[in-house]
N, C-alpha and C positions, 0 to 999 in steps of 0.2 A: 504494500500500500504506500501512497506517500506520507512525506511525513512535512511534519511543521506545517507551514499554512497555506493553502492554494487556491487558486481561483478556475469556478467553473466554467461554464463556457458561455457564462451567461455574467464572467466577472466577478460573482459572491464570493467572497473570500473563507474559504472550508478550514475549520483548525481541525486535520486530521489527527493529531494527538492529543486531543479529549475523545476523538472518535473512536481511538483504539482504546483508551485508558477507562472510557464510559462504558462505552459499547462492546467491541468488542473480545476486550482478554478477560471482561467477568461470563462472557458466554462460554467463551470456553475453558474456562476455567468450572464452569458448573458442569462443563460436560466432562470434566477429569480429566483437560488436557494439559502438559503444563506448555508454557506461552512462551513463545520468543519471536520479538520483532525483529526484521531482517536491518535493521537501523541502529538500532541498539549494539550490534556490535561496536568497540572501542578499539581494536589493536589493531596496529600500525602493519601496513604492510599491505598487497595486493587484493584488494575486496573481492574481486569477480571469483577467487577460488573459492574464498569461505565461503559467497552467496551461492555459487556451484554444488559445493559440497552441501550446505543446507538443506539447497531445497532436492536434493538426491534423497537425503536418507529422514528426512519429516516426514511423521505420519500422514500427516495435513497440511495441506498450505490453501491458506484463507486471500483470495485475490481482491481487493476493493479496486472496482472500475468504473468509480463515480467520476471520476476525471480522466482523460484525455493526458495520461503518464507517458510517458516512450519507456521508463525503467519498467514502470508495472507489467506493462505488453509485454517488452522484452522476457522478463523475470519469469511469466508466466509462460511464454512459449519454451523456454528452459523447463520449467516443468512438467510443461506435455511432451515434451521430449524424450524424461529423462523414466516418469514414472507414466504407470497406464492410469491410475487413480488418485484418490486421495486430496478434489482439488475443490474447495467452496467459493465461489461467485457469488460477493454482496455488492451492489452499488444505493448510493443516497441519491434521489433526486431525478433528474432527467440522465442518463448518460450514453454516450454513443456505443454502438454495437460494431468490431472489427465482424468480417462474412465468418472465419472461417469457430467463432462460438457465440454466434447470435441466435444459434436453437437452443444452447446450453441452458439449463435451469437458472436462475440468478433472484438471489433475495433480495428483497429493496427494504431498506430501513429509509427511516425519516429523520428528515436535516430541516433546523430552523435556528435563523439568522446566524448560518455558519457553522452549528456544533448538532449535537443530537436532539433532538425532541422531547425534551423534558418530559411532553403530556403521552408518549408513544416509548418512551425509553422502556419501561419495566416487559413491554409485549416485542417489542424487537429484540431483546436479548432473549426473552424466550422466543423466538423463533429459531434465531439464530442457534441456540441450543441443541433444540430439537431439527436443524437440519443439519448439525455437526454428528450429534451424534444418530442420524440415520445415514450418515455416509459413512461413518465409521462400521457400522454395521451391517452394510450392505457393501464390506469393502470389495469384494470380489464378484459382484452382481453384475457390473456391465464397465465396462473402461471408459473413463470420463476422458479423456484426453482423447483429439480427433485425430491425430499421428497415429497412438497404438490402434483405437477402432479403426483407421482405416488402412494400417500397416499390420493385419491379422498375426504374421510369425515376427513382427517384430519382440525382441527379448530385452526384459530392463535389467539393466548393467548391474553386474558381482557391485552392491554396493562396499561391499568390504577390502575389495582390493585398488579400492582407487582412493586411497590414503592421498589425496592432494590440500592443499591450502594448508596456509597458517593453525592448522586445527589438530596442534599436536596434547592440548588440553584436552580434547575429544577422547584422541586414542588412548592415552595416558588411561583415563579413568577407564574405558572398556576393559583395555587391560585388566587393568586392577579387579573389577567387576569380574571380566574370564575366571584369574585368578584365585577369585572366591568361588564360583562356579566349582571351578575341578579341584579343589581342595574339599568342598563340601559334598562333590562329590564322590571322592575317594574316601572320604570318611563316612561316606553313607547318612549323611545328614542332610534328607531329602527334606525337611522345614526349611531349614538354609534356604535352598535352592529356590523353592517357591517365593519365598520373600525376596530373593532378590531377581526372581521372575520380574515380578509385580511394579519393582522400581526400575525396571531397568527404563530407557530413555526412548525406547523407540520400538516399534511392534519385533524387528527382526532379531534383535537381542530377547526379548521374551518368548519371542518363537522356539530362537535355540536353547533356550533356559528350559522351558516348558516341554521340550524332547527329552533332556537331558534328566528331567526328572521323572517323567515317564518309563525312562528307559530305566534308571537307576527302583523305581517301585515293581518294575514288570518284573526284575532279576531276584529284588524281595519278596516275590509273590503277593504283592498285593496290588491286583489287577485291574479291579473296583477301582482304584483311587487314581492308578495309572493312567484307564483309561480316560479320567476326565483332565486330567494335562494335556494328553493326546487331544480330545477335543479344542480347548483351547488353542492349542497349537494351529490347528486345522482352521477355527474360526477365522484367523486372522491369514494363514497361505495352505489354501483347501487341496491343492494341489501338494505339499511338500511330502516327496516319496519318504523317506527316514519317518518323518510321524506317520503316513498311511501303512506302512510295513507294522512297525508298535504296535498299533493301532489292530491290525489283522489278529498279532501274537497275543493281546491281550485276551479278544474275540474267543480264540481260539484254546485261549488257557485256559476263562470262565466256562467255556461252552463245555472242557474235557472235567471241570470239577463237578460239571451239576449248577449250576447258577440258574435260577429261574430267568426266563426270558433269554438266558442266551442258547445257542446252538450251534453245531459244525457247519452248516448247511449258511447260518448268518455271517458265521466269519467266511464261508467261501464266496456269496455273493459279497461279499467286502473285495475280496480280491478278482475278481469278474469285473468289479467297477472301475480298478484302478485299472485295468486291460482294457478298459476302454476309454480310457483318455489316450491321446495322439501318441502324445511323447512316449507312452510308456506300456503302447500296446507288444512289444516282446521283451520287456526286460524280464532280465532271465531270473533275479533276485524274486521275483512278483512272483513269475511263474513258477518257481522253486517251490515259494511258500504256499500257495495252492496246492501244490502236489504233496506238500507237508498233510494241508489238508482232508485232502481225497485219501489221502495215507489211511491218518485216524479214522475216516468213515468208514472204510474199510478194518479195518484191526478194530475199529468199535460194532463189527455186525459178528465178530465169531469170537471174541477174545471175551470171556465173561467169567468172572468167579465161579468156580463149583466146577464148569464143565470140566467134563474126562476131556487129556489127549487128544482122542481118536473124535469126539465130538467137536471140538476147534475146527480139526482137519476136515471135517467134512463141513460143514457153514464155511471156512474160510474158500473152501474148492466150491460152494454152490454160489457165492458171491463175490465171482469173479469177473462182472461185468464191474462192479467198482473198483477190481483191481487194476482193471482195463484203462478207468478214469486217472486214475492217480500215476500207472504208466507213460498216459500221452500228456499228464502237465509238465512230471518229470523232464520227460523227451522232446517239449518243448523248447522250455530253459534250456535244455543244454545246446540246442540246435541255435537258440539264439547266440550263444556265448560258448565257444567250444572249449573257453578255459573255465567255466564252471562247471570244475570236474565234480562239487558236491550231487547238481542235478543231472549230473553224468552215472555216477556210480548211484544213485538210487532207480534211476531210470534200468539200468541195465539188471541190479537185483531183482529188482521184482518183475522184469521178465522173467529170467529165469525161474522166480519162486511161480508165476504162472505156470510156465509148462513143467513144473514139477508137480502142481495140486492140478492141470486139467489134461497133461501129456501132450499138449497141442505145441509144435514147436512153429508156431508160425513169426514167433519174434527170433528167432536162429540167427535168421542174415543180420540183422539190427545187433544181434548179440553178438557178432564177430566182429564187427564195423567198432562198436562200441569201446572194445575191449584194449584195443592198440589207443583208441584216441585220448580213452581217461586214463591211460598208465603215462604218456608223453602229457598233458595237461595237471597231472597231479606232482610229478618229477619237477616241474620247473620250479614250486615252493620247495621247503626244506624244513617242514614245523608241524607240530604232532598231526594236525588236520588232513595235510597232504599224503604224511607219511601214513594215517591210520587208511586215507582211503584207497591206496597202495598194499594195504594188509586184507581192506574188504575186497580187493581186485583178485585176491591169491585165493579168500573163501569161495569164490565163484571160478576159477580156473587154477587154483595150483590144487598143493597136497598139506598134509596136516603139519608137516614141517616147515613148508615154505609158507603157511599162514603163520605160524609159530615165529618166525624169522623178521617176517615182515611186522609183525604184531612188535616184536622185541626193537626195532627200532623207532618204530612212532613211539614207543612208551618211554625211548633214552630222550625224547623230546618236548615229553609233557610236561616235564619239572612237575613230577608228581601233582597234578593236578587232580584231583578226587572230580571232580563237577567234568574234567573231560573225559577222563577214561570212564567214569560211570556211564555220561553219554552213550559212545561205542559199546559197550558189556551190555547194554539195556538193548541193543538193537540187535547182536547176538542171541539175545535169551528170545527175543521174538523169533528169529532163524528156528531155533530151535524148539518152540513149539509147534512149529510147521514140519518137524522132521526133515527140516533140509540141509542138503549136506552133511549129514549127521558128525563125519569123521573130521569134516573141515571144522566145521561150525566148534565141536567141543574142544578143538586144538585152542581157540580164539577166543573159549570161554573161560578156560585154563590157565591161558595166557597172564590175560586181564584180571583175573578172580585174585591172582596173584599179587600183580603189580597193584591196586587196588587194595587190598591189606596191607603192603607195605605203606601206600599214600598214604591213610587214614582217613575218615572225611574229619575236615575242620571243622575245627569246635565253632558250633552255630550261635550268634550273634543272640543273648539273652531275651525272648521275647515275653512280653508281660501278659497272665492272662488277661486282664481289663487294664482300660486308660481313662485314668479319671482326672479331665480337666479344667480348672476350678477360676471364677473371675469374680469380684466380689468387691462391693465399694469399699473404703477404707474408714478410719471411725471418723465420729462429723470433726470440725475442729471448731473451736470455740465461737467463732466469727462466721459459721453457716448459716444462713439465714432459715433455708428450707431444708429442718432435717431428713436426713437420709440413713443416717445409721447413729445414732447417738449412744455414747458409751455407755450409757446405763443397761444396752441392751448386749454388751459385749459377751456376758457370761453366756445366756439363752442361743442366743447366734451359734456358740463355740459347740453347744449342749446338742444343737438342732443340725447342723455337720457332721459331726460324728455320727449322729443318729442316721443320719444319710448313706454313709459311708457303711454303716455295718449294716443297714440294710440291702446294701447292694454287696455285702460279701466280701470286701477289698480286707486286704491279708497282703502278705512278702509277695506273694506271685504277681502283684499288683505294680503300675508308674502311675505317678502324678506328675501334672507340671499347674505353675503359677509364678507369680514374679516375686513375692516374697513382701509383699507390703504390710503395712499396720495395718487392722482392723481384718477382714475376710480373710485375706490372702496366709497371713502369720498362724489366723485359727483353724484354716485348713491344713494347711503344714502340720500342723502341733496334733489334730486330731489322725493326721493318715502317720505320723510317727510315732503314734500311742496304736495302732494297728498295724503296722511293723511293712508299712506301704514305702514303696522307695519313690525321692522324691526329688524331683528336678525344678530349679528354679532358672527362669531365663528371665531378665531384665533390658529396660529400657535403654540404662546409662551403665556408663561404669559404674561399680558398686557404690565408692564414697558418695559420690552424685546421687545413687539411688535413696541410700540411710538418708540422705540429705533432705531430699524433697521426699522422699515417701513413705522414711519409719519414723525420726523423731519428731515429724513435724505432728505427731499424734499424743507426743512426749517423750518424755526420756527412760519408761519404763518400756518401750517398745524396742527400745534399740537391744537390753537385755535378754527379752524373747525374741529379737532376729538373731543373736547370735547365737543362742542355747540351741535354736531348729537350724543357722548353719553347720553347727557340729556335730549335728547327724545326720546331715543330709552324705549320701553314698556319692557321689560325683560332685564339681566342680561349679559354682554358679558360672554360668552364661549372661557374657553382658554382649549387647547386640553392636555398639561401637565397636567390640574387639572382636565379635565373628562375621558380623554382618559389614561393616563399615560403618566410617562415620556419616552421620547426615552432612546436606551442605548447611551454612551457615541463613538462607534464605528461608528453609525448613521448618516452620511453624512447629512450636515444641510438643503440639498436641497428635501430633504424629508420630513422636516418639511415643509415643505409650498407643497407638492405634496399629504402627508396625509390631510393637512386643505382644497381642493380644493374637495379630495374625503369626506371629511367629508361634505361638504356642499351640495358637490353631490346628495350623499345618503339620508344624512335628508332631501333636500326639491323633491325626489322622496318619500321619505316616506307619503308623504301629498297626493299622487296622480298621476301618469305616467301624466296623460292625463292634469294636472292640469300646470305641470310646464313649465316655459317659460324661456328660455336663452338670456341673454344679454350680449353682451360683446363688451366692447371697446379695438380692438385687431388688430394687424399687419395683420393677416391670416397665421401667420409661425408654424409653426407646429416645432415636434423633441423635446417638453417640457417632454415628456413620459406620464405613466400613473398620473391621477389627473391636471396634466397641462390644460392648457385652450383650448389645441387641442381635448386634450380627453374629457373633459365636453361636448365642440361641439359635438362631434362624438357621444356622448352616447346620448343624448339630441335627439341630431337630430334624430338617429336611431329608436328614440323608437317613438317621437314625429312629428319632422319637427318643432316642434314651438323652432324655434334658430332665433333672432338678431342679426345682427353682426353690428358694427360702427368701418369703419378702419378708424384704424388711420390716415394711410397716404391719406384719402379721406379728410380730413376736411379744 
């Protein structure tokens, strides 16, 4: 937009800088975006890269063409250049139409004697709200820019690799952000990641953050929780194959546990869809995991508890038109990718396990051709994967010592990996209830059975049976006006928690979390440490910060019960500056305690949807926004129903 003071075409003199200051950055600021004027830049040095880099990698770019600009015009055909969407059209007043977006949609607010409309302000910025945020949410609905719609295979540029301009403050902090990412990733601290999903600056950073934890819950098996990252992910690039794959895996986890409403048949039409977008109608990866699919359908029509041997063999030989399905998805992938020797060597097994259960050798020729191409495609790696499927090549054509041999070197390359030889030994033990190969197959079961006692499997990461997550106001303090928890009721409160607590059973096998404040917070601690519950505190600020503003300012008797419950809490307080980062200094402080609420959110759904329980010692008032104790409820409840409430003003 312009900026400072301009005249229309009619001479009126426009102060566009109450226009933005009035009008527009409280619009989008309601919409929850955060605001940067392209003007507002201050540092020295060649402008057109930073304005370039801008409007490349912004969600949104808001164009005012209430004037006859040559910058704005220009600015704005940079960004139907550079992006397909993402682009809102306001003008105040009369303003001229260029041909080439005069069909474009365009909001008009109202201008009087130069600034906004005082009698019209409060409905203009609601409008404006409400068509920011239905272009945000229609981001992938049709491409607003008339370059991409009318240049269909045009592709919007790796904004990640074009690190140009003075914008090394930009990269700096991504960094830093990455960073946090794969540390909190590696440490399996999928709350982490969410929160700083949520802050990151731009949809593409959340995108990969919100895979990243998908991906990091799908490995923890908790699929439920995974799979709605994955959604998010998708909301914002519906296309992005890494989250459409998760996404399948998730599908296909639920549908193999039993999960009501899911099924194998759901997760296949998942991957059917993604075979029919353009780009990605033979990738071999898609197709693989389809035939992953069609697998299970198959091994889930004869493979049942109870059955005899001999009854497997015959259902797995009568339903051999599915084995037929999961053969030609296999044989797909591999045909599209000849070095995807995984859907190579599945493709060619279970041919042969066909004409083993119906005699029919009509996949032979397929099965010679096969043979030479995934032993040259699997050789060219050198890492358990390759090597093991070099050892499944010997179960289908050598002998029980060269399966033996070949087995013995994939497993010099697993670095004992329990989680991957288990893999291969579990697809053995299916071979072998099919009676195939018998002499191969038990070389390879032998093998492994082996190397697999010596791995161990790792000691499994403590899981709690219940998560009990607790948020709760603090005591009033003298100069409250509208009590909310007034000390006199502190005993009762502490009385009516517990009573909570052991009503739902919580014992040692039990987590909690909460930030560790005076008034709720301290008497939850205190009652799930009299119940021998473990207990985690994660905080806003760093600690002295915390005591500061949130224990003694209740008195000086609360500082003594924060410390008596830190010394026995089993792990480490968590302060969010030092895992999370620090805020900027622009960061309104009421967001620090609105991030700690979602931080605590998120990690103890991370343990389990179905697992967690809500408590809270709470008015019932809502209006705290996102992460407030409204919203804990509300997401809690949503997903679960397991919410306690203890109001206050019942005690």
């Amino acid at each position: 937009m312009p900026f400072g003071t301009k005249p229309d075409a009619d001479g009126t003199q426009i102060d566009f800088n109450r226009i933005y200051i009035e009008y527009i950055k409280p619009a989008l600021e309601t919409a929850g975006l955060k605001v940067f004027r392209a003007d507002e830049e201050q540092r020295a040095g060649e402008i057109r890269k930073d304005m370039f880099f801008e409007l490349l990698v912004a969600d949104l770019v808001v164009v005012d063409l209430t004037i006859d600009n040559a910058n704005v015009w220009y600015e704005l055909g940079v960004r139907h250049a550079l992006r397909a969407r993402g682009v809102v059209l306001i003008c105040g007043g009369n303003s001229k139409k260029a041909f080439d977006v005069y069909t474009d949609r365009k909001l008009h607010y109202n201008i009087k004697n130069g600034t906004p409309d005082s009698n019209t302000l409060e409905e203009d910025i609601k409008n404006l709200t409400i068509m920011v945020k239905k272009t945000m949410e229609s981001w992938h609905g049709r491409k607003i820019s008339p370059v991409f719609d009318l240049l269909p295979n045009l592709q919007e540029p790796d904004w990640k690799s074009l690190r140009v301009g003075n914008i090394n403050q930009f990269w700096e902090e991504y960094d830093a952000w990455k960073d946090k990412i794969i540390l909190a990733r590696k440490n399996k601290l999928i709350g982490d990641i969410l929160v700083l999903a949520d802050e990151a600056p731009i949809a593409a950073f959340r995108v990969e953050a919100w895979i990243q934890a998908g991906q990091a819950l799908r490995k923890a098996e908790r699929y439920d929780f995974a799979l709605e990252q994955l959604e998010r992910s998708l909301d914002i690039e519906p296309q992005n194959l890494q989250a459409l794959h998760e996404k399948g895996i998730c599908l296909q986890r639920l549908a193999l546990e039993g999960k009501p409403s899911y099924s194998l048949e759901k997760a296949r039409q998942h991957y059917l869809q993604i075979l029919r977008i353009e780009k990605y109608e033979d990738d071999p990866e898609t197709l693989a995991l389809l035939g992953r699919v069609d697998k299970d359908v198959w091994v889930a029509s004869w493979r049942e508890d109870g059955a005899s041997p001999e009854q497997m063999l015959e259902e797995a030989t009568e339903e051999d038109a599915l084995l037929r399905v999961a053969i030609e998805s296999y044989r797909k992938a591999y045909q599209a990718n000849p070095l995807h020797y995984y859907s190579g060597i599945n493709a060619m097994s279970l041919m042969q396990v066909y004409q083993h259960l119906t005699k029919d050798d009509q996949y032979q020729e397929k099965i010679n051709i096969l043979s030479g191409a995934i032993g040259f495609a699997a050789k060219i790696k050198d890492d358990f994967w390759s090597l093991a499927t070099l050892g499944d090549l010997e179960i289908l054509t050598g002998t029980p010592e060269s399966v033996k041999k070949a087995y013995k070197e994939a497993i010099a390359k697993s670095d004992k990996n329990w989680f991957a030889l288990n893999s291969t030994l579990s697809q053995l033990y299916l071979l072998k209830d099919l009676d195939f190969m018998p002499e191969n197959v038990a070389s390879g079961v032998a093998t492994f059975e082996r190397a697999i006692q010596k791995a161990k499997k790792p000691k499994e990461r403590w899981q709690p049976r219940n998560v009990f997550l607790f948020s709760g106001h603090m005591i009033d303090t003298a100069d409250r006006e509208s009590p909310r928890f007034p000390s006199n009721k502190e005993e009762i409160a502490g009385h009516e928690i517990l009573s909570e607590l052991k009503k739902l059973g919580a014992n040692s096998e039990d987590i909690a979390f909460t930030q560790g404040a005076c008034g709720g917070d301290i008497l939850f601690t205190e009652a799930c440490q009299k119940l021998g519950v473990h207990v985690q505190w994660l905080q806003p600020f760093m600690e002295p910060e915390f005591i500061e503003r949130s224990v003694i300012k209740c008195g000086e008797s609360w500082r003594d019960r924060y410390n008596a419950c830190k010394n026995k809490l089993s792990t480490p307080i968590r302060s969010a500056p030092m895992e999370l980062g620090e805020l900027s200094q622009d960061v309104d402080i009421g967001y620090s305690y609105e991030r700690c609420n979602l931080w605590l959110l998120y990690t103890a759904l991370s343990y389990g949807i179905d697992k967690v329980h809500f408590i809270s010692l709470w008015d019932g008032k809502g209006g705290d926004g996102p992460g407030g104790t409204a919203d804990m409820y509300k997401q809690i409840k949503s997903r679960t129903g397991n919410v306690n409430i203890i109001k206050t003003q019942d005690l």
